[in-house]
N, C-alpha and C positions, 0 to 999 in steps of 0.2 A: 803771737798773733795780736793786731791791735783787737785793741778794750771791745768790741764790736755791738756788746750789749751797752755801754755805758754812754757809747754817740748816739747811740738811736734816739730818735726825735719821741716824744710822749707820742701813743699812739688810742683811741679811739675803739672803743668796740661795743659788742651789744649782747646782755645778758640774758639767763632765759626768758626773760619777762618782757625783753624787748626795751628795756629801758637802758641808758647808757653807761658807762662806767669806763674811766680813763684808767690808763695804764702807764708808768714810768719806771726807770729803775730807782731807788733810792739815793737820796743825796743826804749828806752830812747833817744837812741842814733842817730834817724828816727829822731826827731822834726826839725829841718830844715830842711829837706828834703820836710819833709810832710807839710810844713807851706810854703814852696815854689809850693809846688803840690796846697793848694787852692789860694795860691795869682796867679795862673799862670791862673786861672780858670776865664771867663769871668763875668761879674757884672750879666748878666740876670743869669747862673750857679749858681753864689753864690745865690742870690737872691733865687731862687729854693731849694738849702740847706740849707741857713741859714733863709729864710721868709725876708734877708735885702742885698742890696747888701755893706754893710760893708765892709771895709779890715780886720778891727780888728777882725772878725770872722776866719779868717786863723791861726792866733797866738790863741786866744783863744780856737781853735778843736786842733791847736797839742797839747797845753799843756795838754788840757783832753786825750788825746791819749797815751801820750807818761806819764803819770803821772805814780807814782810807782804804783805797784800791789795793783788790792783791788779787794773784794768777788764779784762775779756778773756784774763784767765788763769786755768784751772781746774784743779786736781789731784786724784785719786781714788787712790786704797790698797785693795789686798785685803790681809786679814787672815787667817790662820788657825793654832790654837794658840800665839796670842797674837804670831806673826811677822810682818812684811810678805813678801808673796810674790809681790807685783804692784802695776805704778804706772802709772798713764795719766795724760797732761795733753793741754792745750790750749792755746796764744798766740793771740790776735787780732793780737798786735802794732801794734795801732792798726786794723786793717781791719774793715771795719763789719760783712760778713757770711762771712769766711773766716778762717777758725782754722787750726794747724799742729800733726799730734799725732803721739807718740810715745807707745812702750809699750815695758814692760821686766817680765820674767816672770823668778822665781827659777831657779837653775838644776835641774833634776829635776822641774820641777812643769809642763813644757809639754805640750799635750796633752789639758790638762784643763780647756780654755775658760777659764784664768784672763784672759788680756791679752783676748776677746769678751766674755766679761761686762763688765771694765772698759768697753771702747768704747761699747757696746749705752748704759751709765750715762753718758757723757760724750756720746755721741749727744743723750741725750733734754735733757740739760744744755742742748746748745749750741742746738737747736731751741727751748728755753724760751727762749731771749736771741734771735733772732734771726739765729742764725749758719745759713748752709744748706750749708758747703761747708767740709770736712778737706782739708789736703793732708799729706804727710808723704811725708820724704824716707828709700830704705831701701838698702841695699847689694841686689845686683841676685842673692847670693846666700845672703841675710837670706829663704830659702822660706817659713819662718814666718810671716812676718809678710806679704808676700806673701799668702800665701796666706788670711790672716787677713782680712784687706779684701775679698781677694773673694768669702769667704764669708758676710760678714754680710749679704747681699742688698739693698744698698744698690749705687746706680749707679753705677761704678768704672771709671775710665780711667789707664792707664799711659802715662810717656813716658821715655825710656831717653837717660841720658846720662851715658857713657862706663861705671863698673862703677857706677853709681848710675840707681834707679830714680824717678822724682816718682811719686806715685801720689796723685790726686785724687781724693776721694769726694763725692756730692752728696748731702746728707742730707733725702732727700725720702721721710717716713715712710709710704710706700705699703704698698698689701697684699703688692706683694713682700716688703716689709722685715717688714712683722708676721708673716708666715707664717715667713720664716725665725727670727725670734723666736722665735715660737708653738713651731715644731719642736724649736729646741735646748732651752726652757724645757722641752717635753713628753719630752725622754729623760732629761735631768736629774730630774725629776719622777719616772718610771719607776725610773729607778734607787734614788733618795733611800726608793721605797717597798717594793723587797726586801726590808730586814731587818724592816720590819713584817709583811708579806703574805707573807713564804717565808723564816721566819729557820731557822738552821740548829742555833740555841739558843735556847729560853729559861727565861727565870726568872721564876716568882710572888714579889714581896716583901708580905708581909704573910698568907701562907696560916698559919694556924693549927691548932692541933687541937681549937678549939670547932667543932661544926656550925653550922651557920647563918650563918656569917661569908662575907664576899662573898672574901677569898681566895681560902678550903679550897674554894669551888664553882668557882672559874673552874679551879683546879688541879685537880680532879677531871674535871672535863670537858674538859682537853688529855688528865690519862692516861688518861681511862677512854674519849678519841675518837679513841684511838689514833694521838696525835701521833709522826710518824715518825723525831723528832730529837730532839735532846738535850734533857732537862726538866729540871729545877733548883727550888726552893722552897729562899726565904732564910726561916729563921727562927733564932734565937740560943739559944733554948731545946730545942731537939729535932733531930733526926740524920734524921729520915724524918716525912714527912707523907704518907699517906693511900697508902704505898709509894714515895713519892718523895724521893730524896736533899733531904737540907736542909743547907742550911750559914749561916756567921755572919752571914755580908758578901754584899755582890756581888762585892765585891776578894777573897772565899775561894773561888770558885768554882771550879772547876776547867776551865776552857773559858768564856771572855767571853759570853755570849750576847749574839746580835743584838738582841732584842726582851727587854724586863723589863714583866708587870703590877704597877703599881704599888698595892696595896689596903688604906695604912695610913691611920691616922689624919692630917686634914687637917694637923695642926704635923708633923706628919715627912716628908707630901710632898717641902720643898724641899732637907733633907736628902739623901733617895732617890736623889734628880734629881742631886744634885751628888756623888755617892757614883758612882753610875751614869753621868754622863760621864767621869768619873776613870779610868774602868773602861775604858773604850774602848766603852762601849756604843752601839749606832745608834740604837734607835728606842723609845718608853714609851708604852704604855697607862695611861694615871692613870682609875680606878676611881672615885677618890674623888670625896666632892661636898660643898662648904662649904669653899673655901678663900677668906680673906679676898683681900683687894686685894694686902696684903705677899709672902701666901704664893704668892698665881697668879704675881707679877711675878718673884719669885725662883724659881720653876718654870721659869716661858718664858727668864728667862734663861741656866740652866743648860742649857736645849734650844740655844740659842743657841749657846753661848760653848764647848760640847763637840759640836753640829754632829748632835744627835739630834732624830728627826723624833719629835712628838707628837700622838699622840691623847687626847681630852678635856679639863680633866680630865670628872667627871661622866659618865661612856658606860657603855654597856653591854658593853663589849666589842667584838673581830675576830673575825674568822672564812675559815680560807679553805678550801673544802671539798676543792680537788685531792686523789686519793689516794693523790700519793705524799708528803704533807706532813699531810692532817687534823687542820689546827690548828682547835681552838674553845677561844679564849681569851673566851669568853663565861659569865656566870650566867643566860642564859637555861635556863627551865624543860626545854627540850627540844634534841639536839644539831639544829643545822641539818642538810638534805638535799639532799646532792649535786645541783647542777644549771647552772643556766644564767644565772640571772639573780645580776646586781650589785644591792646596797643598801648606802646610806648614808645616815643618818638621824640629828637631830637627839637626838628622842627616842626612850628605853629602852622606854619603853613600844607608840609606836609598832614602833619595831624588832623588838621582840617578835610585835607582831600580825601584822607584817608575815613573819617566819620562819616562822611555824602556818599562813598562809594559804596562799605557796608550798608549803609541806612536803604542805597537803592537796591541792595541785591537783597536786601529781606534777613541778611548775618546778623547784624547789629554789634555790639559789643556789649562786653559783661564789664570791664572795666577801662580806663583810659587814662594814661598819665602823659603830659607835654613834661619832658624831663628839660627843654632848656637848656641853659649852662652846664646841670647833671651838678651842681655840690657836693652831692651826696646819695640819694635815692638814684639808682641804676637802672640799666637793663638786668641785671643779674639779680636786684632784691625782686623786678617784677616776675621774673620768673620764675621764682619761688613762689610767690603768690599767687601766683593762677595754676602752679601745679596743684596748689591746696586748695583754691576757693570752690570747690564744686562746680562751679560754671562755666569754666570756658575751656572749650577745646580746641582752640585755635592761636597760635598768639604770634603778632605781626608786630615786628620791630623796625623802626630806624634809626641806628646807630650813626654819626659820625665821626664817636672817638669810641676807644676804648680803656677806661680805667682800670682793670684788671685782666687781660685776655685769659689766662693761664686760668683764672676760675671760673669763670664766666664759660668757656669753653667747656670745663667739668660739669658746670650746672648744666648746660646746654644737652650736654650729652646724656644728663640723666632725663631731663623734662622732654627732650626729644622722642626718647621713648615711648612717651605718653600720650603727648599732641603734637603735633606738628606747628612747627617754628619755623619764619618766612621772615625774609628781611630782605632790604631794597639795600643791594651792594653799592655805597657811594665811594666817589673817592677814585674810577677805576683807572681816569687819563694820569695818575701822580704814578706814572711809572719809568721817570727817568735813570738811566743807569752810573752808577757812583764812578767817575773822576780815577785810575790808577789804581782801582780795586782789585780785590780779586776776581775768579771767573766766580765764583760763588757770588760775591756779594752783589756785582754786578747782575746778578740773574734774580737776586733775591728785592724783586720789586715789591712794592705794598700792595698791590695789587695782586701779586701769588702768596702776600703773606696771610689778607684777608681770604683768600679762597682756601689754602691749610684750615683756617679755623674754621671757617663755614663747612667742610667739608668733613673735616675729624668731627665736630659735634652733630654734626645730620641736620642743619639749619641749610631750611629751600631759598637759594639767594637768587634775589630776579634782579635784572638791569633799572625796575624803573617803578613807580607807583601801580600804573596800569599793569603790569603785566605782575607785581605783587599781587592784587584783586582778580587776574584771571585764574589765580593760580589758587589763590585762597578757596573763591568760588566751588572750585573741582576737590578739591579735599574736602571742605566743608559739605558736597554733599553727595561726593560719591567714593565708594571702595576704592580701594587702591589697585593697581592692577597687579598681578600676578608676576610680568613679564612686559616686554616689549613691540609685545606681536598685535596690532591691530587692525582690524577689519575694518571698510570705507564701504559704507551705501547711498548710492545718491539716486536723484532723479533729474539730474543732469549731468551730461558724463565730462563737461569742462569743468565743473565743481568739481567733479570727484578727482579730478586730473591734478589742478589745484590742494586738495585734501592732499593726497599720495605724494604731492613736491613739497609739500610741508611737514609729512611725519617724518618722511626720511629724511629731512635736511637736520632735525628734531633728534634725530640720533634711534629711529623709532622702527620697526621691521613693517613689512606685508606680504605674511605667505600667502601662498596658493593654498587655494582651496583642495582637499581630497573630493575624489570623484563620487565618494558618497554625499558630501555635502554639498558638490554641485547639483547634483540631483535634486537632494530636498530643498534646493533656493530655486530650482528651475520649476520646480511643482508648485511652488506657492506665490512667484512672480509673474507678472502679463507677459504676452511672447514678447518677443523682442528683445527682453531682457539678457544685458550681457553678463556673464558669471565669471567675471578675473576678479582679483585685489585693485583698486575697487568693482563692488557691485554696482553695475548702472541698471538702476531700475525700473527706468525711462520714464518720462513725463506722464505716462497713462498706471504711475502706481497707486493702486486705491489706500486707503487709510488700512482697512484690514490687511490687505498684501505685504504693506510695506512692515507694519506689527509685527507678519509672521516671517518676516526675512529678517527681522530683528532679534526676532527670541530662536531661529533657530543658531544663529551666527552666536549668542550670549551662552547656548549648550556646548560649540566648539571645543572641545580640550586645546584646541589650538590656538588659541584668541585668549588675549587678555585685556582687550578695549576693542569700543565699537565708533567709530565715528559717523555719522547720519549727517550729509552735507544736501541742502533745500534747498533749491531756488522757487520761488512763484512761478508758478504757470495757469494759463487759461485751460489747461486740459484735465485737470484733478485737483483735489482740493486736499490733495497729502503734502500742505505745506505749512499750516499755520498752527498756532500752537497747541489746536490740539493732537494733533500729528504728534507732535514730540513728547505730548503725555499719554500715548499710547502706543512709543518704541520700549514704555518701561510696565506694557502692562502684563507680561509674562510673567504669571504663579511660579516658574518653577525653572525660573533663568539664573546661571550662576550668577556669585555676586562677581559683577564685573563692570566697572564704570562703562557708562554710554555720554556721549557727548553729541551737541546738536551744533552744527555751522551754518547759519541761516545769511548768506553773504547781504541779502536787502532790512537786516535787521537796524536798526536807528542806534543802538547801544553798542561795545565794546565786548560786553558782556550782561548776560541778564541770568537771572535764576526762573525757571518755571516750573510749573507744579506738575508732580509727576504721578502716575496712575496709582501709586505703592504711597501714598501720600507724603512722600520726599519731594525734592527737586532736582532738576537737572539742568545741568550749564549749557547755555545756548552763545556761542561766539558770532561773530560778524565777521570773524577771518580766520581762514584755515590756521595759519601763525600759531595765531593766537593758542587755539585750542590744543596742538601739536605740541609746541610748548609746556602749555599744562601738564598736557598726559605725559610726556616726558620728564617733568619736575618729577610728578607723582609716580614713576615707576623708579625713580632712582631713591625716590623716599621707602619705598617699597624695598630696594633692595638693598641698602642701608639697614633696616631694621632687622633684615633677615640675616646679616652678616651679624655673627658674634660680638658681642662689645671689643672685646681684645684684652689684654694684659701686658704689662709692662715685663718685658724678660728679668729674671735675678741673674746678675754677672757676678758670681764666686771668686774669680781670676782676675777681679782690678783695683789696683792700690790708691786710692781715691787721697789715702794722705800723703805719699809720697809724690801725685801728680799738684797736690797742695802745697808742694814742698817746693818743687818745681818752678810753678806759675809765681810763687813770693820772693822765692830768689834769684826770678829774672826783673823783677818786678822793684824789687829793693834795691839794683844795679840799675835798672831803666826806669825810673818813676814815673814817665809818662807816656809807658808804654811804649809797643812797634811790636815787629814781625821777629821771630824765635832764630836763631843761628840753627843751622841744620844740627849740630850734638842736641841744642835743647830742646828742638822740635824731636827730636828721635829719642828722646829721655821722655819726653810727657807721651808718644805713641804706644812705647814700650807699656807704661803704666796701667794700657788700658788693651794691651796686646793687641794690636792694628797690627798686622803683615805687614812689614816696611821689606822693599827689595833691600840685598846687603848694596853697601856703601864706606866709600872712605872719603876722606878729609887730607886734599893736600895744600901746602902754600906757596910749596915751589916749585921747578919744574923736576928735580929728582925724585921728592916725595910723591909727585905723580906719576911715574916710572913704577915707582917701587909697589904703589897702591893698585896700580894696575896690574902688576903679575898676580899680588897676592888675589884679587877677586877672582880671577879663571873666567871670563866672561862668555858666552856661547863662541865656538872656535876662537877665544882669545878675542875677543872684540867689546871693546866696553864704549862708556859714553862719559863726558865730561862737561858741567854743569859750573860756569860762573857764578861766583856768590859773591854778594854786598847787602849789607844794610838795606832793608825797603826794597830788594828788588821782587818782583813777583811773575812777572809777566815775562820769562827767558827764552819764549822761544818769539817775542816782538821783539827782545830786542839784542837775536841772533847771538843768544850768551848758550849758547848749548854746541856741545859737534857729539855728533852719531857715527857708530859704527868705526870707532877707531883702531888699530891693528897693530899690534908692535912700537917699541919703543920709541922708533921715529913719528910715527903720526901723533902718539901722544906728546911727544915734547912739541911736537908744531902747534898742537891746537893749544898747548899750554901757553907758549908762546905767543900765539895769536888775541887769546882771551886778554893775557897780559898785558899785551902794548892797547889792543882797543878800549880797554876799559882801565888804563893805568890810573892811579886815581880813589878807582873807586872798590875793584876786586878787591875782598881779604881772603880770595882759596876760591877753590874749585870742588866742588863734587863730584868723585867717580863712580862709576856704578856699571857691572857686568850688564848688556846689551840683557835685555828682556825677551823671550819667546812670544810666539806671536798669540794674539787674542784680544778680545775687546776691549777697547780703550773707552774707559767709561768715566766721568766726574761725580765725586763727594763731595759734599762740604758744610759748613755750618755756618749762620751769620747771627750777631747779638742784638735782636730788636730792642729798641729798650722799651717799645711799651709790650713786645709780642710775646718777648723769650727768645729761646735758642730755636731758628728755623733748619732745618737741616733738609739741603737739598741732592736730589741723584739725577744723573743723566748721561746721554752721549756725553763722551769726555774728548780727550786729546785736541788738534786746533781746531776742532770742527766745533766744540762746546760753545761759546757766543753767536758764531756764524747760523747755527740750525738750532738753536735755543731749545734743543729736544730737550727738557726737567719737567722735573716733578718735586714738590717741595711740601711736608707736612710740619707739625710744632712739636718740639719736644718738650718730655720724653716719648718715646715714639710707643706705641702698643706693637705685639707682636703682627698686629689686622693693618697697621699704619705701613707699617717696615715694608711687607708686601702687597698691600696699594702702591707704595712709591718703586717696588720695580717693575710691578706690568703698567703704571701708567703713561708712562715715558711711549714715542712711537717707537724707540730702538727695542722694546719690550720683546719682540720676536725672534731678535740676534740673541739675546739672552737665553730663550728657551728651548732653542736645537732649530731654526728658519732653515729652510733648503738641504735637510738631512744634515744637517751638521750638526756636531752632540751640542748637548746643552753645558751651560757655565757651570760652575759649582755656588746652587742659588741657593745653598745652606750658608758657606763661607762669606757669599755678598750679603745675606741676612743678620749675619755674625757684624762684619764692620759697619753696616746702619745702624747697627743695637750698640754697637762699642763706641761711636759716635757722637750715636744720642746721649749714652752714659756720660762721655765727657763732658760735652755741653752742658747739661742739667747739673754736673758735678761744680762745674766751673765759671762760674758769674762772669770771671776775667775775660774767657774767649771772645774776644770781638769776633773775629774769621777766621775759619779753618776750611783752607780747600788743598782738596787731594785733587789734582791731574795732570796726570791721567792716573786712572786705576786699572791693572790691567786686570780682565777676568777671564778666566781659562775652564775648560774641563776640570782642571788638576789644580783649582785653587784660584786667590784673588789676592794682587799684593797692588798695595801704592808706591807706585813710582816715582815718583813726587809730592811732598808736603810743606807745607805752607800756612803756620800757625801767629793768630796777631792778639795781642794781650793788651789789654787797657787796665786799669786800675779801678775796680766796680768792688762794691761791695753786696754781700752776698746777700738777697732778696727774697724771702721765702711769701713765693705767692698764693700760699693757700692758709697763711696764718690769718687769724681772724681778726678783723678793725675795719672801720669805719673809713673810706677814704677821706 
């Protein structure tokens, strides 16, 4: 296997403390360094590492360290202010899948996850090769270390002999292990984001005394937003800006500050940055926007190599409204309003729309970051942050890239849980279809790649700003609904008409009413009144009327929302808003959201005050509001569905499919599509049902292939093969239904002359029984992962685009999302008395699928179609596997983008 540790680029990450610490493997050219790192180490230390407190054990660990390359040994170094402060390795010693490791941590730097980071990175190392199993031998009063193993949530067994302990770990990268990951990365994270989010200083560099300049506004809106800490403005020409101390430097300051806005011209950026780690500073907002390639890479590197966390460049600004801190290091036009909800957003501009809309519905925000360019500081560290900060339970994102999906999707899924997470899906018209693809990759538009993710993590994705804000609104301040089923009451019955064509277009129910509860809406409304789904409760409804047609609709067991749609009229006064805070004045109404549609309202949406001293969302268009209640019952029913798990496959040879993919790979070095033996050699591996199949090249060995199949009454089928081909039934390279030795030499024949050239054989295969022709298949995003999609299969697949597509590895709750969501979903489960398919074995090849994909970086496309699925089982009738030359990417190891 190439060196796979030894190419990896130094990578980035963040300790418990939140502070930075580089990571590389060792070079040659370390051994002093590192021989100076254990002589520096106290005699009980060494004693602990070596079982002796020796000196000569320092010079004898570098040279094994730092010795040339050999099979099955790997060494890792953490770095920090330019030191070594930590060393982890590995031996194979010649054994094929058991390694021996040791760890050594500077002395004063334990405690601070330095020897777990290393491991967690030598972990994901030895899992890339093959290795499933550490041992490592410790003094039995080495607690450290000890203790280290069995917290990194990997399987761990002790055997004790005499003051020496063995300690065995099995490196089976389960959900136990990612979650304990997940955890340490998520306080690390929290940490690393104080000096941004709660600094106890900071500085404007670049604030001036022209107006209009984006410094002097962001520095006028900390002092004038009554920032509670120490303020500062670096400028070299002036003593005070706008009432604020100014001085030359950041190195003049009087007090380091946590946090520095950076607002200069993009050539002095990298300057700033390297002035400002000097400085001891933690964390930089870069304002600016137009830094070339030279100036961004010496930016991030300076973030880097002094261990300071970055936002943008390009942003609009932070913000964090707590009031014992009231930072707004923003140039937005107005100061944010204290509240509840988190934002992080791409764009200034949206960011912008996004703080005026909260500000007018009464939300506010708890904190706020213009991520910009994105360096570094994410969507995914801010979600971690407002899972912890106590204040917000709301967090509205706009993304329009993504740096990591594959963890970002994990975190999401866990903070989903908690709050509700709402993001404005951009991006959605980039859905053109790839050029000679397969039917998979063709179907696998970015557009259903983004909806996978949003969908697996329970993130509410709206089309657009406004309709993120209606949607926010109705979460923010009403229960979630139960179900689908909502009640409409108006006092005009074309509203209500209006209401009813927008829940159900909404995806949303309206039953009837039972005859008991007509009754009691018939006792408590003026005559007239009609009692269907909607209730019309005519223009002559009084304020008390319409209350108790409200609170008895809210007791319904059959109702899980209420909608109350108003128009003004000159015959009663049950229209304004106190109307609406008195459909929530029922003591002893279930909790069940109510929503107000007021069609002559001036807003979009508003929040108003409601009798229970909440609020309740009042829309200007049915849409709108249908919409909402729609998001919010599928939030709803998201939560109530189990997280899921990832199935264990017992039965698949993950190194022999390794075996595979390199020795088609070391023959094609830049990749293509698998010859059917070696497509049916990597299936095999992962036992996918393949129908049988033979391989002929001429027309006798087609003859001969044919008898030995026995194909249903002797009738098989014959499948043209070349290089690249994919697409054989466009381009009429298949004959069906063949019978006896003469029609098989003609079609052989025929395949022959038409495609002379380019044919090297033929695929025969016994005629299939009949049953649903359905497609699988996988495609390699490179920012998304492995997407694996299902649907109608055979030629119909492109023409009627029935799929459904989730991100792998798939959970057991994923695998059956993706078969009832398709519309063929029905044919699958017995439609029109017909039995149903065997939805164990279709269950089986999306989990064996998914396996492969996750297993195998290399898989660009994998499409099965048709698949045929039966009562009595489910086989691929066709496969179609395409291999690139990728190296293998473990996206839940921890660093720093």
């Amino acid at each position: 296997m190439t060196d796979d540790l030894i190419d990896r680029p130094t990578v980035h990450a963040l300790l418990a403390d939140g502070t930075t610490v580089r990571i590389r493997p060792v070079r040659p050219s370390d051994h002093d360094q590192l021989q100076g790192f254990y002589e520096e180490m106290s005699a009980d230390s060494l004693r602990l590492r070596f079982f002796s407190a020796s000196r000569r054990s320092a010079a004898t660990a570098a040279d094994r360290a730092c010795a040339p390359t050999r099979p099955g040994y790997r060494a890792l170094l953490a770095e920090a202010d330019g030191r070594v402060i930590g060393l982890a390795e590995y031996d194979t010693a010649g054994e094929k899948d058991d390694a021996e490791v040791s760890i050594a941590v500077a002395d004063g730097l334990h405690h601070r996850g330095v020897g777990t980071l290393l491991v967690e990175h030598l972990v994901s190392a030895a899992h890339a090769e093959g290795i499933t199993t550490f041992t490592a031998d410790a003094l039995s009063e080495n607690h450290e270390v000890l203790r280290l193993f069995a917290d990194l949530g990997l399987r761990t067994s002790r055997r004790f002999e005499g003051p020496e302990v063995r300690c065995t770990v099995h490196l089976d990268q389960d959900d136990t292990y990612l979650s304990a990951v997940e955890a340490r990365g998520r306080a690390a994270d929290v940490a690393s984001l104080l000096p941004l989010l709660r600094p106890d200083a900071v500085a404007v560099v670049g604030a001036g005394r022209t107006p209009g300049s984006v410094g002097r506004a962001i520095l006028h809106h900390l002092h004038q937003g009554g920032f509670t800490r120490r303020l500062f403005a670096v400028n070299p020409r002036v003593t005070s800006v706008l009432g604020v101390p100014s001085h030359p430097s950041v190195a003049a300051l009087p007090k380091t500050p946590d946090l520095v806005i950076v607002a200069v011209p993009a050539g002095a950026v990298p300057a700033v940055a390297d002035e400002c780690g000097r400085a001891g500073v933690r964390a930089l907002v870069v304002v600016t926007a137009g830094l070339d390639r030279t100036q961004a890479r010496s930016l991030l590197d300076a973030c880097r190599t002094y261990g300071m966390r970055l936002v943008g460049p390009n942003c609009l600004g932070v913000a964090n409204t707590d009031p014992e801190l009231s930072l707004d290091a923003t140039f937005a036009a107005e100061h944010p309003r204290p509240g509840t909800a988190g934002v992080a957003v791409q764009s200034g501009g949206v960011g912008i729309a996004l703080l005026d809309g909260l500000s007018r519905l009464g939300i506010g925000v708890s904190s706020f970051v213009s991520l910009g360019d994105k360096f570094d500081v994410s969507g995914n560290d801010l979600l971690q942050w407002w899972e912890s900060d106590g204040r917000t339970d709301l967090a509205l994102l706009h993304l329009e890239s993504f740096g990591n999906p594959r963890a970002f999707s994990r975190t999401a899924r866990r903070v989903t849980r908690r709050i509700p997470v709402l993001t404005v899906d951009t991006g959605r018209t980039d859905a053109g279809r790839r050029a000679a693809a397969s039917h998979t990759a063709a179907a696998a538009t970015r557009t259903m790649t983004r909806g996978a993710l949003f969908t697996q993590a329970g993130i509410t994705a709206t089309r657009s700003v406004g309709e993120l804000l209606e949607t926010a609104a109705l979460l923010h301040s009403q229960p979630l609904p139960e179900g689908t089923r909502v009640a409409i009451v108006t006092n005009a019955g074309g509203a209500g008409v209006l209401a009813a064509d927008a829940c159900a277009e909404a995806g949303l129910a309206l039953p009837p009413f039972t005859p008991a509860m007509v009754e009691e809406l018939l006792g408590v409304l003026p005559d007239g009144a009609a009692i269907g789904n909607p209730v019309d409760a005519t223009a002559a409804v009084s304020e008390q009327q319409l209350t108790a047609c409200v609170d008895r609709l809210t007791r319904c067991t059959g109702i899980d929302a209420v909608v109350v749609a108003l128009v003004p009229t000159a015959v009663a006064v049950a229209t304004g808003d106190d109307l609406v805070r008195a459909v929530t004045a029922a003591p002893g109404r279930r909790a069940m959201p109510v929503l107000a549609v007021r069609l002559e309202q001036d807003r979009s949406i508003r929040l108003l005050p409601a009798a229970d001293g909440g609020t309740i969302p009042s829309y200007a268009e049915p849409q709108a509001a249908a919409r909402a209640l729609a998001r919010a019952a599928d939030r709803a029913a998201w939560l109530a569905r189990p997280a899921g798990v990832v199935p264990v496959l017992d039965d698949v040879e993950t190194v022999r499919a390794r075996t595979v993919v390199e020795e088609y790979l070391a023959l094609t070095p830049d990749g293509g599509w698998l010859d059917p033996r070696a497509c049916a050699d990597l299936l095999a591996c992962y036992c996918i049902p393949q129908i049988p199949w033979a391989w002929a090249e001429t027309e006798d060995e087609a003859v001969l292939a044919a008898e030995r199949l026995h194909g249903l009454d002797g009738r098989v089928v014959m499948k043209a093969q070349w290089p690249g081909l994919v697409h054989k039934s466009a381009q009429h390279a298949v004959h069906l239904d063949l019978r006896g030795d003469s029609q098989v030499r003609s079609a052989f024949r025929d395949l022959a002359t038409r495609f002379d050239g380019l044919m090297t054989g033929v695929v025969l295969q016994p005629l299939a029984a009949r049953g649903t022709e359905l497609f699988a298949g996988v495609v390699q995003d490179e920012v998304f992962g492995p997407l694996v999609l299902f649907g109608l299969g055979g030629t119909a697949t492109q023409v009627l685009a029935d799929h459904a597509a989730r991100l792998a590895p798939l959970t057991d709750r994923d695998v059956h999302e993706l078969i009832t969501s398709p519309r063929c979903a029905p044919l699958l489960l017995g439609a029109n008395g017909s039995a149903p398919v065997d939805l164990e074995e279709l269950e089986q090849l999306l989990q064996r699928l998914s396996r492969m994909a996750s297993d195998l970086p290399q898989l660009a496309e994998v499409d099965f179609n048709p698949v045929l699925a039966a009562p009595g089982g489910v086989t691929v009738l066709d496969a179609r596997v395409r291999l690139l030359p990728r190296r293998p990417q473990d996206p839940y190891l921890r660093r720093l983008r």
